[in-house]
N, C-alpha and C positions, 0 to 999 in steps of 0.2 A: 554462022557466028554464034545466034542463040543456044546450038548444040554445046558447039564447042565451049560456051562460057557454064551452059549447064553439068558438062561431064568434069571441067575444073572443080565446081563446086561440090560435083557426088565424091569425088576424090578426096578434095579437102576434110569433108564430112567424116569418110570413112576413115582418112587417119587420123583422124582427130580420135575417133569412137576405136580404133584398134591400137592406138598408141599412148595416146593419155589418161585414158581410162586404166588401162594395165598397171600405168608409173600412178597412179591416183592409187590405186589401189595398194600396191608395193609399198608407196610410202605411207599411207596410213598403216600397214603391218608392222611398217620398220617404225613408226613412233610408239604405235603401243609397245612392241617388244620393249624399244630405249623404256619407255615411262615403269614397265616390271622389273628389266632387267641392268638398269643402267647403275649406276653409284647415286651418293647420296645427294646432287643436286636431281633427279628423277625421283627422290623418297619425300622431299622438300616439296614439289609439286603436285605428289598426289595425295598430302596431307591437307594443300590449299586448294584443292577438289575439294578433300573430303569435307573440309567444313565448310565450302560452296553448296556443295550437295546437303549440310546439314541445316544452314542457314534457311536455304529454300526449301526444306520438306517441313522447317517450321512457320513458314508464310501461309496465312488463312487463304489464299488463294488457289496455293499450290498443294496444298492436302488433300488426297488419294479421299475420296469420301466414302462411307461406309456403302456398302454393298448388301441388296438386299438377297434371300434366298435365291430370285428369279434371275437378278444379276448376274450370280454366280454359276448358274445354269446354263444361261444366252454367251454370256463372255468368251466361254473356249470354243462354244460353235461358231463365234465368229470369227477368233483366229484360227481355227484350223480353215475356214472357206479363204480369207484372206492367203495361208499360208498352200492351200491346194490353188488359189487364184493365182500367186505367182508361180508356181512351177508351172501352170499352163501357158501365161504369159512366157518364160522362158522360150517351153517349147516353143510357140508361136512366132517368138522372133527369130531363134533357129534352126529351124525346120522348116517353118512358112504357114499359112492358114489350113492347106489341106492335113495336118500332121495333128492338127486339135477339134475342126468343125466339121459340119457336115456341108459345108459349102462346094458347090464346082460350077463347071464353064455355064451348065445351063441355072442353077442358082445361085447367083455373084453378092445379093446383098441375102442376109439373114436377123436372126436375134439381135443382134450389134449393132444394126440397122432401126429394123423394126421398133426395138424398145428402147435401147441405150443413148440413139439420136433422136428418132423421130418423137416417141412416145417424152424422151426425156425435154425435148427444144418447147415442148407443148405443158409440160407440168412445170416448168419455169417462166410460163409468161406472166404470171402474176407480178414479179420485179417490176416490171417496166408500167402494168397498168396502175397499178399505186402508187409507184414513183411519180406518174403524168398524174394522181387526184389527188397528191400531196401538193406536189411542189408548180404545178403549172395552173390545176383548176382551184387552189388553194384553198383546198377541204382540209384545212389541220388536223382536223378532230382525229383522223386516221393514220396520225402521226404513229401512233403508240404500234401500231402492225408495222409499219415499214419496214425498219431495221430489218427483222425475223423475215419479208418477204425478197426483200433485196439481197437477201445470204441465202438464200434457199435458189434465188435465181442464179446469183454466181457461183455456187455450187455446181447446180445443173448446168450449168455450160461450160462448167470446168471441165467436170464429168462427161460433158457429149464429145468435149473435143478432145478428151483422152478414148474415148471409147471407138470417135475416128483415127486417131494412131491403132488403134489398135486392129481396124478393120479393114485400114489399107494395104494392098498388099505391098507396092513399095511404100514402106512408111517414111522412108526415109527422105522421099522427095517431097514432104507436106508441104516445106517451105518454098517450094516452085512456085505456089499460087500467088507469095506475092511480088516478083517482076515477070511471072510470066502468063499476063492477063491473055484473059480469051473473054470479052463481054458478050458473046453470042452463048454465052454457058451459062446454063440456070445455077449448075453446081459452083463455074466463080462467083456466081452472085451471094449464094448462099455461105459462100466459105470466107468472104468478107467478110459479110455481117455479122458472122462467127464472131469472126478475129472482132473485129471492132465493139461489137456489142458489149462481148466480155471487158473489153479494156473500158469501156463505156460502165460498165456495173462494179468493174474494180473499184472506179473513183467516187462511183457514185457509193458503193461502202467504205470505203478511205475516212471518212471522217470516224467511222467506231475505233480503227487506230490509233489516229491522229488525238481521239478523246483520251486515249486509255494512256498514252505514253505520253500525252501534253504537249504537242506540237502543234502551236498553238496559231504559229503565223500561215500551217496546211491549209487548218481549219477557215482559218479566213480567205484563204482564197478560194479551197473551195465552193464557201459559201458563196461567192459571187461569180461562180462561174458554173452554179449546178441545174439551174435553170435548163440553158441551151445546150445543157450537157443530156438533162433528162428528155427532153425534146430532139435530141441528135436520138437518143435513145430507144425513143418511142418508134421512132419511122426507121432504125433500124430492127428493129422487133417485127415491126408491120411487113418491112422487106423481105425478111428469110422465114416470116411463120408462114406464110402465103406461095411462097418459092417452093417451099419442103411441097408442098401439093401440086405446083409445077412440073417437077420432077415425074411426076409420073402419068402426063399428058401423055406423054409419047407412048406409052404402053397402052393404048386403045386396042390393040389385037392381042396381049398378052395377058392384060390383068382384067377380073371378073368383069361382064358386065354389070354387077351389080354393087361393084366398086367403082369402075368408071365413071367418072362425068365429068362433061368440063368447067364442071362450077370446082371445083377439087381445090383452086387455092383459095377458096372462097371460105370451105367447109374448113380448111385447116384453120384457116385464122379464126374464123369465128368461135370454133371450138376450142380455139388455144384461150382466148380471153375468157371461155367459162369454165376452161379446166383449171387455168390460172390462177383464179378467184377461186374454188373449192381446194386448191391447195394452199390458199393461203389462211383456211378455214382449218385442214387438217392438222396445216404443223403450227396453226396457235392453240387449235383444241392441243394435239400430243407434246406440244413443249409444257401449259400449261398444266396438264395431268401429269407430268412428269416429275417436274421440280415445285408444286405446289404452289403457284402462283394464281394469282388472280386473271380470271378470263375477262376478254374482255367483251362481254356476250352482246351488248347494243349493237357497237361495230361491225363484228361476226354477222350477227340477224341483218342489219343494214344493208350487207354484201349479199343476201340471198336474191336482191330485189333485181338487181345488175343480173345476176346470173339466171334466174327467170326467162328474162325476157331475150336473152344470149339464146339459152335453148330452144325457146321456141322460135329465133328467126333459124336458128341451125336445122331444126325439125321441117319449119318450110321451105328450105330449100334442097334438104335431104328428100323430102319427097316432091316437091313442088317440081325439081326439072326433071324425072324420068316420066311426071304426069304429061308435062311439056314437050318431050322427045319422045312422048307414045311407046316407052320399054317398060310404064310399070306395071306388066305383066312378067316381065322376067322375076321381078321381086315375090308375087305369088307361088313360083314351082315353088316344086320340095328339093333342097338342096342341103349339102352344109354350107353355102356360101350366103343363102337366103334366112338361111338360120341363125349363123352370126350377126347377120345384117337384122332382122328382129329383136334380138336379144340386145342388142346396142342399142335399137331406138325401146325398148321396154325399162330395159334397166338403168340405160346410160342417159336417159332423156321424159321420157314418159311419169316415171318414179321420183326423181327429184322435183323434178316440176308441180308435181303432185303434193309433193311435203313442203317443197319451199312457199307454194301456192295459200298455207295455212301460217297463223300468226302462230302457234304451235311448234309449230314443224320449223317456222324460222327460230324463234328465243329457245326453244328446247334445246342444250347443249347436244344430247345424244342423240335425236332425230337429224337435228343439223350435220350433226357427224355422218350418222351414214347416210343422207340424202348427198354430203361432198363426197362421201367414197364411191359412191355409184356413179356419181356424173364422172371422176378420175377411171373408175373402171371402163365407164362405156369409151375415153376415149384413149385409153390402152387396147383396151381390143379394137377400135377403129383403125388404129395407125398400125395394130399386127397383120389385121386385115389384109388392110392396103401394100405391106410393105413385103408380107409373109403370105398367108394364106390365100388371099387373091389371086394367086398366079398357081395355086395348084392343079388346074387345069390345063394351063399350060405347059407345065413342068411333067405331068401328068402322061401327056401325047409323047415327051420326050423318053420318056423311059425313068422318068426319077423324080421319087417327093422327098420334099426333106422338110427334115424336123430337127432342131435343135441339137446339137451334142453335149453329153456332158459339160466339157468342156466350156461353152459358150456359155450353158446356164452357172457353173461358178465363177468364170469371170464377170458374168452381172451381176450376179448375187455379191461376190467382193467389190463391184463399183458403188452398188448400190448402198451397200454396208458402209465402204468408207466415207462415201457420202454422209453419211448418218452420224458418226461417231467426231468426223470434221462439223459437224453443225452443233452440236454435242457440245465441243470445244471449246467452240467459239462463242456459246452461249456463255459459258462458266468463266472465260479468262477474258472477255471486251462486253464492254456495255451496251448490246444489242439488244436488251428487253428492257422496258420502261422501269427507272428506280422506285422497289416500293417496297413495301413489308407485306409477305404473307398472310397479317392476322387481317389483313382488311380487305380480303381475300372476297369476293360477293355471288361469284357464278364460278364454281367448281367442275370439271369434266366429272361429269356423272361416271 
């Protein structure tokens, strides 16, 4: 019966997508012709455009702003990756994954995997650990980051769960996960939390909305329901950061020893809350070097101290269970897999630790900056690692390595872009950074 209800649905879907999509299309062709080609009520309408459109290019809000030489530089590099991004995306929904990546039966997950979910689920947990020292341990003072960390996390999980449409093969069945439970799956666990989390951070940035268009009676409810919303929030965070390292228990005979362990959901989470925190370091140093705003550097130093002592429980237990499993001698060969794994605990843990460790290295805007860009580097390459590289060996004995396809790497590069330009956005048009004036400006990004 399940089948049965589920093959109605793939049907429905599909003619939904091959028949109303076509007449969507057909009619928006057939209005714009009417709107060029029609008589003088079509001439009447596109003059009450045109002074729509004039009205609104005179609103301070809505003015294209001046562009600097570098602006003009970056800009067409990113539409044209954007515009190479979607004809790969084309391809990929009609032709299929083998027609753009370098994916097959013995490498099923890749790039898409590796960095656009796992890497990305991990560089947005800062949302949720702010949101629980705002509003649950009610540290105010950290009010003024929220906003800016709460849209960087619903961003990234926008972004993860477009990047899983796009790495499913059937993508079209996504919505099976939700009547068609399997609780004995790490993967439903994790694709809940997805789904929920996001609808969890939607609301929980709904009030920068709510502010901006004055809706006023939103506002108030969400205020009194944001609480046990951030708290539904947290322990969804805690559930799929922890899971994502779940997932690859079962590969004990496939991925590195030297990736392996079963502390794995242990290492993901804990490194999500300190990747978390140095991104919410990155994009208030880069929003506030950007638009010339006042940093908010007590804050920022504050957050090195949490992140600190994050890395070095992550450190102890990166090395503390293969000391305990008697394999930390496989970490000694000479490998590239022992090498990675070095360079992650030097750059990605060692080095920060080192700088946040000094009052310096914390208040220094620029030191601060790159000790967060190393701790986010070591745990990009952690999660490529695990998701990508670890299994070269395995994939190795089979007759095939792989490595990234073009393809793959400008669909990231356009996630990751529109990502950017959406935060961009959303900074200039809703009230997502604290109201102030520039000339009172006190700690500058060097």
């Amino acid at each position: 019966m399940s089948n049965l209800f589920s093959d109605l649905m793939n049907l429905a879907f599909l003619f939904l997508l091959r028949v109303f999509l076509p007449l969507l299309i057909l009619t928006a062709i057939g209005y714009l012709a009417w709107r060029f080609f029609a008589p003088q009520e079509a001439i009447v309408r596109r003059m009450s455009f045109s002074r729509f459109m004039l009205r609104l290019r005179e609103h301070p809000e809505f003015r294209v702003p001046e562009l600097s030489a570098k602006a003009y530089f970056i800009l067409p590099i990113i539409v044209l990756i954007w515009i190479a991004g979607a004809g790969v995306l084309i391809a990929r929904f009609f032709w299929g994954l083998g027609a753009v990546t370098a994916l097959n039966d013995a490498v099923p997950w890749g790039l898409w995997i590796g960095f656009d979910v796992m890497a990305g689920v991990a560089l947005a947990a800062g949302g949720f650990s702010l949101a629980a020292t705002v509003y649950v341990f009610r540290l105010e003072r950290y009010r003024p980051i929220l906003r800016p960390a709460i849209l960087t996390a619903l961003l990234g999980y926008t972004l993860v769960i477009i990047g899983l449409v796009i790495d499913l093969g059937r993508w079209y069945n996504i919505f099976h996960v939700l009547w068609m439970w399997n609780p004995h799956s790490v993967m439903f666990e994790v694709a809940w939390c997805v789904i929920l989390y996001t609808t969890v951070l939607a609301l929980e940035f709904s009030p920068a909305v709510f502010e901006r268009f004055h809706v006023m009676w939103a506002q108030r409810l969400l205020h009194k329901i944001i609480v046990p919303l951030v708290i539904l929030g947290c322990v969804l965070s805690t559930l799929h950061q922890s899971s994502l390292g779940s997932l690859y228990l079962i590969f004990s005979l496939k991925l590195s020893p030297v990736w392996w362990t079963p502390t794995l959901p242990v290492l993901f989470f804990v490194s999500a809350l300190a990747v978390g925190l140095a991104m919410v370091m990155i994009e208030a140093a880069l929003t506030a070097g950007a638009l010339k705003r006042r940093l908010e550097n007590d804050l920022l130093a504050s957050l090195a101290k949490p992140v600190i002592i994050l890395l070095a429980i992550y450190l102890a237990i990166k090395l503390g269970d293969p000391l305990l499993r008697g394999t930390f001698a496989t970490l000694l060969t000479l490998n590239l897999a022992t090498a990675f794994f070095w360079i992650e605990i030097v750059l990605g843990i060692l080095i920060p630790i080192a700088i946040f460790s000094t009052k310096k290295g914390r208040e220094n805007p620029s030191l601060r900056f790159r000790a967060a860009l190393f701790v986010i580097i070591g745990v990009l390459l952690n999660r490529m690692d695990i998701a990508v590289f670890g299994f070269y060996d395995y994939t190795a004995a089979l007759g095939t390595i792989y490595f990234p396809s073009l393809g793959e790497w400008v669909v990231t590069l356009a996630i990751v872009t529109a990502g950017i330009a959406v935060y961009v956005a959303a900074v200039k048009f809703l009230p997502i950074l604290p109201d102030e004036s520039p000339a009172k400006a006190h700690a500058l990004v060097e």
